[in-house]
C-alpha positions as CSV (number, residue, x, y, z in Angstrom):
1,X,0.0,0.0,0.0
2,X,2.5,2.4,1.0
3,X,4.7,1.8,-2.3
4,X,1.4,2.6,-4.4
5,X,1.2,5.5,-2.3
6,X,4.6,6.5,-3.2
7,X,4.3,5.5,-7.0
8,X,1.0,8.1,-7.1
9,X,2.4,10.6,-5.4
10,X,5.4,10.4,-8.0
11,X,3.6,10.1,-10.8
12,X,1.5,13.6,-9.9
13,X,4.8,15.3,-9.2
14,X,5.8,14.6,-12.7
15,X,2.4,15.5,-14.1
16,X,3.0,19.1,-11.9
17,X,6.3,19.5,-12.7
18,X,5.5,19.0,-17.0
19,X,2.7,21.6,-16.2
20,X,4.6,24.0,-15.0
21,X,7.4,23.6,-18.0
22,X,4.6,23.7,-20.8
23,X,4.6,27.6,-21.6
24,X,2.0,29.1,-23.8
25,X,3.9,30.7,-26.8
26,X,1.6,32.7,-29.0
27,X,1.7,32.7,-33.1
28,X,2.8,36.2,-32.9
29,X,6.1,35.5,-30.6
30,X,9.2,37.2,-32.7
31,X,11.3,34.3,-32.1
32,X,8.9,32.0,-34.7
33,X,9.7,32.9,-38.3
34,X,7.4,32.2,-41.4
35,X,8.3,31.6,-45.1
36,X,5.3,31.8,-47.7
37,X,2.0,33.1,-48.1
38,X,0.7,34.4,-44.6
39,X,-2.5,36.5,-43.7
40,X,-2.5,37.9,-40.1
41,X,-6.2,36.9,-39.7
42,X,-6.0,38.9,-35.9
43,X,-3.2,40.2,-34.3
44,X,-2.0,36.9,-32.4
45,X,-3.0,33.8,-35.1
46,X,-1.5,33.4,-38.7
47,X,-3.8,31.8,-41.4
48,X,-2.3,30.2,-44.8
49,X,-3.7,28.3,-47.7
50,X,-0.9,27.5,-49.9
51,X,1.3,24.0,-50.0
52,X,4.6,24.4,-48.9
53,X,3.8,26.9,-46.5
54,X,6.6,26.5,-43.3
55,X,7.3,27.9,-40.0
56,X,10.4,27.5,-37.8
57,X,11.5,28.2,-34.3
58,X,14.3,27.0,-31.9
59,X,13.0,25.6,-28.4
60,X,15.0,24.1,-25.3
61,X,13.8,21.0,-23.6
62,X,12.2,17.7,-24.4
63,X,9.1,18.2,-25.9
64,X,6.9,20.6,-27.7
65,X,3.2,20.9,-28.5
66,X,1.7,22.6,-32.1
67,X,-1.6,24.3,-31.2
68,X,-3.2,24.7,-35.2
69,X,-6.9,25.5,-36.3
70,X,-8.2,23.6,-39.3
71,X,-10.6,25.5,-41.7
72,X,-12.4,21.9,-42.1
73,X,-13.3,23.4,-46.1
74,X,-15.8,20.3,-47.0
75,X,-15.1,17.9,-43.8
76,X,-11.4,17.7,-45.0
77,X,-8.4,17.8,-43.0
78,X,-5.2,19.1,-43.9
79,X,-1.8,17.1,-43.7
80,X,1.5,18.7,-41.9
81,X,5.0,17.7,-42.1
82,X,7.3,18.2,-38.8
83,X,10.7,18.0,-38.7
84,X,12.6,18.1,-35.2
85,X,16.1,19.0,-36.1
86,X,17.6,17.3,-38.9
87,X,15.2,13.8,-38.3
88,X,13.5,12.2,-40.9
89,X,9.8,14.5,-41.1
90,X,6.5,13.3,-39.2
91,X,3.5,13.3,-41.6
92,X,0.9,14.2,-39.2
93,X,-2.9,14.8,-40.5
94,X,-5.3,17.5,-38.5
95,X,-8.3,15.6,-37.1
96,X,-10.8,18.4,-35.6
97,X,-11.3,22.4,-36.1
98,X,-9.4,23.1,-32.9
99,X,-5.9,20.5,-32.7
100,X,-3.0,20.3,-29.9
101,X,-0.3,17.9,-31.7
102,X,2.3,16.3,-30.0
103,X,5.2,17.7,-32.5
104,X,8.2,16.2,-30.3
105,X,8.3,14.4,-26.9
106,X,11.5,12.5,-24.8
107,X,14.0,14.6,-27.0
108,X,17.7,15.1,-25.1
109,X,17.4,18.0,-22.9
110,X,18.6,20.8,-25.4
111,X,18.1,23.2,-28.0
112,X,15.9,21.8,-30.7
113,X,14.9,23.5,-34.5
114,X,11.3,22.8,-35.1
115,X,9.8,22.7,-38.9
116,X,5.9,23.0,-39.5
117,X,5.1,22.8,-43.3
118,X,2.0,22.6,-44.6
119,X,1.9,19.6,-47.3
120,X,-1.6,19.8,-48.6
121,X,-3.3,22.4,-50.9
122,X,-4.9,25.7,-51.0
123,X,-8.5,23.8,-52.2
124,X,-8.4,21.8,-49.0
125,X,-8.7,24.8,-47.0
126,X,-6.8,26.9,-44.6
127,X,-4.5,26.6,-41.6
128,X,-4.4,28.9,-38.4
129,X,-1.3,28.8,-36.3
130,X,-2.1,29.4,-33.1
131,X,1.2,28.9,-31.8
132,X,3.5,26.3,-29.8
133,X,3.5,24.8,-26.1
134,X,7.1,23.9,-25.0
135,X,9.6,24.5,-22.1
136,X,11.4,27.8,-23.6
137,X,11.5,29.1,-27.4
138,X,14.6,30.9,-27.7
139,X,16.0,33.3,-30.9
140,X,17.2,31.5,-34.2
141,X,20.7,33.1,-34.7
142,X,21.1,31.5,-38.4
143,X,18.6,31.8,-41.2
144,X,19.5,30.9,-45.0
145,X,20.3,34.1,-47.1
146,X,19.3,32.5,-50.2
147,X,15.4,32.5,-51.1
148,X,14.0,30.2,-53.7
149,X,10.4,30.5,-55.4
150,X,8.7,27.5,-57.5
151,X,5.5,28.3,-59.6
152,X,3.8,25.4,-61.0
153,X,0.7,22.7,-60.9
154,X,0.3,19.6,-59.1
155,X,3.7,18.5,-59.8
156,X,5.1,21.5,-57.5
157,X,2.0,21.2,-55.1
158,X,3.9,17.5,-54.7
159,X,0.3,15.8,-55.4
160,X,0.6,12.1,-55.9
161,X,3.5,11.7,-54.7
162,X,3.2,10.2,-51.3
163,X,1.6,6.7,-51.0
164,X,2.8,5.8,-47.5
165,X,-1.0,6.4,-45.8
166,X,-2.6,5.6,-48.5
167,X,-1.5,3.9,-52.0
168,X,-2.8,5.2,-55.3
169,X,-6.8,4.9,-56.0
170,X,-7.7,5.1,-52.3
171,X,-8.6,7.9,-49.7
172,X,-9.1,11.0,-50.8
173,X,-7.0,12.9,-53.5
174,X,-5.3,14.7,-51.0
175,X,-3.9,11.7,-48.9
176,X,-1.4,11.6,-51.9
177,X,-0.4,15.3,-51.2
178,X,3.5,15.8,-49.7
179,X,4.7,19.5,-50.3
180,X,7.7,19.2,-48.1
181,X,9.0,16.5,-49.9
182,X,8.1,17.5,-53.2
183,X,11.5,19.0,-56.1
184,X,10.8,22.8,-55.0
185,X,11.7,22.1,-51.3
186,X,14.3,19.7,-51.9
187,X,16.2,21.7,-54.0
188,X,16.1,24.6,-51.6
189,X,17.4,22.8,-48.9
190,X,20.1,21.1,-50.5
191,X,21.1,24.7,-51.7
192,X,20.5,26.0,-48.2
193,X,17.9,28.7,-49.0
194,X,14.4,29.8,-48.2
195,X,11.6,28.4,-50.1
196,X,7.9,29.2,-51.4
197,X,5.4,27.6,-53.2
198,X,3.1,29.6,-55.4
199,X,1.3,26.4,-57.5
200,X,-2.1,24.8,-57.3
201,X,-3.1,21.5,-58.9
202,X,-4.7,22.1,-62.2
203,X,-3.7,25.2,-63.0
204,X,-2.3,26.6,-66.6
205,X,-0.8,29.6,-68.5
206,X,-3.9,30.4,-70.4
207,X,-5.6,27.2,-70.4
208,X,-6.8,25.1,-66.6
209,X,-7.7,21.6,-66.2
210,X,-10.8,20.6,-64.4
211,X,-13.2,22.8,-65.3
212,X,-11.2,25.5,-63.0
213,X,-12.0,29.0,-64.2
214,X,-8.6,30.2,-63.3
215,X,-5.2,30.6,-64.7
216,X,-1.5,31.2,-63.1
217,X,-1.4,35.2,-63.9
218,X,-4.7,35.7,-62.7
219,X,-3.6,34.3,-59.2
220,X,-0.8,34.9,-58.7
221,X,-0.8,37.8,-56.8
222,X,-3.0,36.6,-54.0
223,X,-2.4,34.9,-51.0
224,X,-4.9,32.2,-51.3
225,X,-4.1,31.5,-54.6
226,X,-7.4,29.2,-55.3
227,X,-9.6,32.1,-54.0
228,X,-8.5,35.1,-56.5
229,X,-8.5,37.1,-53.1
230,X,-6.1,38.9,-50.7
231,X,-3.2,40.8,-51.8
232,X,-0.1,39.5,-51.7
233,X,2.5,41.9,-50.6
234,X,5.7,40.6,-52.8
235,X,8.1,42.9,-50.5
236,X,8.2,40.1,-47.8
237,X,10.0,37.9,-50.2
238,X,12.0,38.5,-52.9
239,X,13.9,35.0,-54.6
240,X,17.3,34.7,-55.9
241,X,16.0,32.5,-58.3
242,X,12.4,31.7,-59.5
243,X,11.2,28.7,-61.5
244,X,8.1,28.6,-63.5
245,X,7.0,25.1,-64.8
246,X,3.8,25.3,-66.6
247,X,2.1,24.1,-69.7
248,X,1.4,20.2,-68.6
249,X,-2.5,21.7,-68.1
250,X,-2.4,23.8,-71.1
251,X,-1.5,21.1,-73.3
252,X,-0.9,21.8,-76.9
253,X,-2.0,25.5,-77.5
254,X,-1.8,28.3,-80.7
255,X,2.0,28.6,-80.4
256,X,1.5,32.3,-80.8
257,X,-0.9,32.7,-78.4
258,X,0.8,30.4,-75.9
259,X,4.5,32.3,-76.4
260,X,2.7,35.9,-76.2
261,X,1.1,34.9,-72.7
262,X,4.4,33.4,-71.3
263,X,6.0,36.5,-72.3
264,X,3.5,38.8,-70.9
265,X,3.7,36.4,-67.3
266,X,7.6,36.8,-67.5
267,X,7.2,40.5,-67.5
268,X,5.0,40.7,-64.7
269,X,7.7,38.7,-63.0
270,X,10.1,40.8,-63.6
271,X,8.0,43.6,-62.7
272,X,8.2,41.9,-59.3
273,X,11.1,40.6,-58.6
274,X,13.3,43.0,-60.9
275,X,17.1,41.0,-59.8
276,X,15.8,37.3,-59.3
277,X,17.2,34.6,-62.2
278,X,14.4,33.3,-63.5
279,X,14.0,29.9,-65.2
280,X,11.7,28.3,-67.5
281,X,10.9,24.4,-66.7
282,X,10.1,21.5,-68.8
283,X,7.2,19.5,-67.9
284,X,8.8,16.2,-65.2
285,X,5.8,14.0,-66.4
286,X,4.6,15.5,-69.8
287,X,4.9,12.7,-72.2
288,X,7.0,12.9,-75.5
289,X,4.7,14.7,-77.4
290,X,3.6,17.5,-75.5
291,X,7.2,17.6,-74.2
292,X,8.2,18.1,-77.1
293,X,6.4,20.8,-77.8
294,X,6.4,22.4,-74.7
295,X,10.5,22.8,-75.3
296,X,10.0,24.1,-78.4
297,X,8.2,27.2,-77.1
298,X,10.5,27.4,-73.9
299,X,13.3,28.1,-76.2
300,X,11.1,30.8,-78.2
301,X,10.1,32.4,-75.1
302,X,13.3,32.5,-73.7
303,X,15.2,34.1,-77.2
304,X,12.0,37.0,-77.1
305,X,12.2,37.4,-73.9
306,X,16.3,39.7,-74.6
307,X,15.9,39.1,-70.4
308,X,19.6,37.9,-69.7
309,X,18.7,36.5,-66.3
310,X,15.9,34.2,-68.7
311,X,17.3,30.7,-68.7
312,X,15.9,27.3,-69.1
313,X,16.1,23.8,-68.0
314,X,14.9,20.5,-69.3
315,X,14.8,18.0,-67.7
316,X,16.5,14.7,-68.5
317,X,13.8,12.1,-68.5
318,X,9.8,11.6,-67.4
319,X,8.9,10.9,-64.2
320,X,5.2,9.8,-63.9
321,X,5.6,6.9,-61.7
322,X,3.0,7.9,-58.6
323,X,-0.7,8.2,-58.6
324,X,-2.3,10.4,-61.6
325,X,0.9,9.9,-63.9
326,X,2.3,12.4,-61.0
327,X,6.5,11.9,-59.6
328,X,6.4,9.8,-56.9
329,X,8.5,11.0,-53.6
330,X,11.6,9.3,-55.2
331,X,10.8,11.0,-58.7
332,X,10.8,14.1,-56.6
333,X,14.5,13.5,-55.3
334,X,15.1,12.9,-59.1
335,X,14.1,15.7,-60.1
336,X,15.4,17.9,-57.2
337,X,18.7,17.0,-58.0
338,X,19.2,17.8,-61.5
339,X,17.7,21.2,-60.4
340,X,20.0,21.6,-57.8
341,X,22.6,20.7,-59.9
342,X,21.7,23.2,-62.5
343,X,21.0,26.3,-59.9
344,X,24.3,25.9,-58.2
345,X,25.6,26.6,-61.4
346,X,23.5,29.3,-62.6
347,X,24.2,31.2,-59.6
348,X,27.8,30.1,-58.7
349,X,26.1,28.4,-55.2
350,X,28.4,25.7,-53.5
C-alpha cells in the first residue's frame, strides 16, 4: 500500500512538474519565423492556404506541442509535415477544427529546431497557427540568405506523390499530397535557402484543367491562390532564383498565343522581382509529345524574352511513376537533383 502511495504521489509530481514547463507561446512571438504566403487573420493567429507553407522556431527541452486550427473546407483535413532538427519528417494529418499535436516528446534536454510545413493544398482549405507549447522558445541566430520560389501545378504542389498512408486509387485525393517533400523544397534545402510555393493542382498559363476557371497570372498575386482574393505583398520575399513550370494543363495551344502569354507572365515577373534569375521548366511528367512541344516554345520564349537572367532547364527524362501519372516521392529526389545541380551553377552556389 505504501509503495502505491509513493508511485502516485510520483507520478502527480511529474504531471505538476510538465505543467509547470509547458509555456503558452503565442503565433505572434518574434522568435517564430514564417516563409510563404501568410495572412495575419488577428493580431496573435497566422492563417495560410498555400502548399509548402513552413514555419520554424528553436525551443530548449524535451518536448513541444503545435496548437493549429483547421478550416475543415468540405469535412477535409489538412496534412502537416514536422521535422525536429535534422530527423526524418512526421506526416501528421489534422483531425478536428481546434488541434493540440504532440510535435516532439522524450527529446535530449537541449536546443531543438522545429519545422511546421504545410503539405496539402490551398482547395483543402486553410490553416491557423495558433502557436507552440514547450519548455522555452529561444532566438534563431542562423537563417539561409538564399530565397527560392517555385511556380507550377500539381507536380510543384507535390500531389501524388506520397503513398505511405494511402496507395494510389484510395482515400481521398489529397492523402497523396506531400509538399515538403516534393522538387521545389528539396532543392532549396540542399542549396540552403528559403523556399515558397506559389502552384495549385490544375492550374495553366492560359488554359486550366478541371473545369477551373482560373489561370496562373490571374492568381498569382493573392495569398490564397485558389480564391483570387487577398493581396499579396511581394516585398516580404524577394527569390534569388524563380522557376516557372507550366504548360502540362495547357496542353498543346496556338503557339502564338501560348508564347505571347508566357511573355507577358515573364514581364510581370520581372515587374516583381526585378534582380531574381528566373527559369523556365520542362514538364517532369509530360509525355513525349507534348514535351516536345512544350521545349520548343520554352526556347522561343526564352530568345524573345532579350531578359539575360531568362534561362531554361529541361529535364532529362519523365517521371510519372505515382498516382495520376504524378512523380512519386523518389521522382521528386530525381528531379530535385538535377535542379540543384543546375541552380548551383546558374548562380555560382556551392
Amino acid at each position: 500500500m505504501i509503495q502505491r502511495i509513493l508511485f502516485s504521489l510520483l507520478i502527480l509530481c511529474s504531471l505538476q512538474t510538465f505543467a509547470q514547463d509547458l509555456v503558452d507561446y503565442r503565433a505572434n512571438h518574434p522568435y517564430i519565423q514564417y516563409t510563404g504566403r501568410i495572412f495575419k487573420s488577428n493580431f496573435v493567429t497566422y492563417r495560410f492556404w498555400q502548399p509548402g507553407v513552413y514555419i520554424r522556431a528553436k525551443f530548449k527541452g524535451t518536448y513541444c506541442n503545435i496548437v493549429m486550427d483547421d478550416e475543415e473546407l468540405y469535412n477535409q483535413h489538412n496534412y502537416l509535415a514536422i521535422q525536429i532538427d535534422n530527423q526524418p519528417p512526421q506526416r501528421v494529418q489534422t483531425t478536428a477544427k481546434h488541434n493540440v499535436i504532440k510535435a516532439a516528446s522524450n527529446l535530449r534536454d537541449g536546443e531543438h529546431i522545429i519545422t511546421i510545413c504545410k503539405n496539402t493544398e490551398a482547395g483543402i482549405g486553410y490553416l491557423e497557427f495558433i502557436g507552440f507549447q514547450c519548455n522555452k522558445l529561444m532566438p534563431i541566430t542562423a537563417t539561409p540568405s538564399r530565397r527560392l520560389e517555385f511556380i507550377g501545378n500539381s507536380i510543384t504542389c507535390g500531389t501524388g506523390s506520397d503513398q505511405s498512408n494511402f496507395p494510389c486509387g484510395q482515400g481521398q485525393w489529397y492523402d497523396q499530397h506531400n509538399a515538403f517533400m516534393s522538387y521545389g523544397p528539396l532543392t532549396a534545402r540542399a542549396l540552403d535557402a528559403h523556399w515558397m510555393l506559389s502552384s495549385v493542382s490544375g492550374i495553366g498559363l492560359i488554359h486550366s484543367c478541371c473545369d477551373m476557371k482560373i489561370t496562373m497570372p490571374q492568381v498569382f498575386d493573392k495569398i490564397n491562390m485558389r480564391d483570387n482574393s487577398l493581396q499579396w505583398d511581394f516585398n516580404k520575399y524577394q527569390p534569388h532564383v524563380v522557376t516557372v513550370c507550366l504548360g502540362q494543363n495547357d496542353g498543346k495551344q496556338d503557339s502564338t498565343t501560348f508564347c505571347n502569354a508566357y511573355l507577358r507572365f515573364i514581364r510581370t515577373l520581372r515587374g516583381y522581382y526585378p534582380n531574381a534569375s528566373i527559369v523556365l521548366l520542362s514538364s517532369p511528367m509530360a509525355d513525349a509529345d507534348l514535351s516536345a512541344v512544350l521545349k520548343s516554345y520554352i526556347k522561343t520564349i526564352v530568345v524573345a524574352s532579350g531578359d539575360k537572367n531568362v534561362s531554361y532547364y529541361f529535364f532529362s527524362k519523365r517521371y510519372h511513376g505515382g498516382c495520376g501519372d504524378h512523380p512519386t516521392l523518389e521522382e521528386h529526389q530525381l528531379i530535385a537533383k538535377e535542379l540543384t545541380a543546375y541552380i548551383s551553377k546558374l548562380k555560382g552556389w556551392n
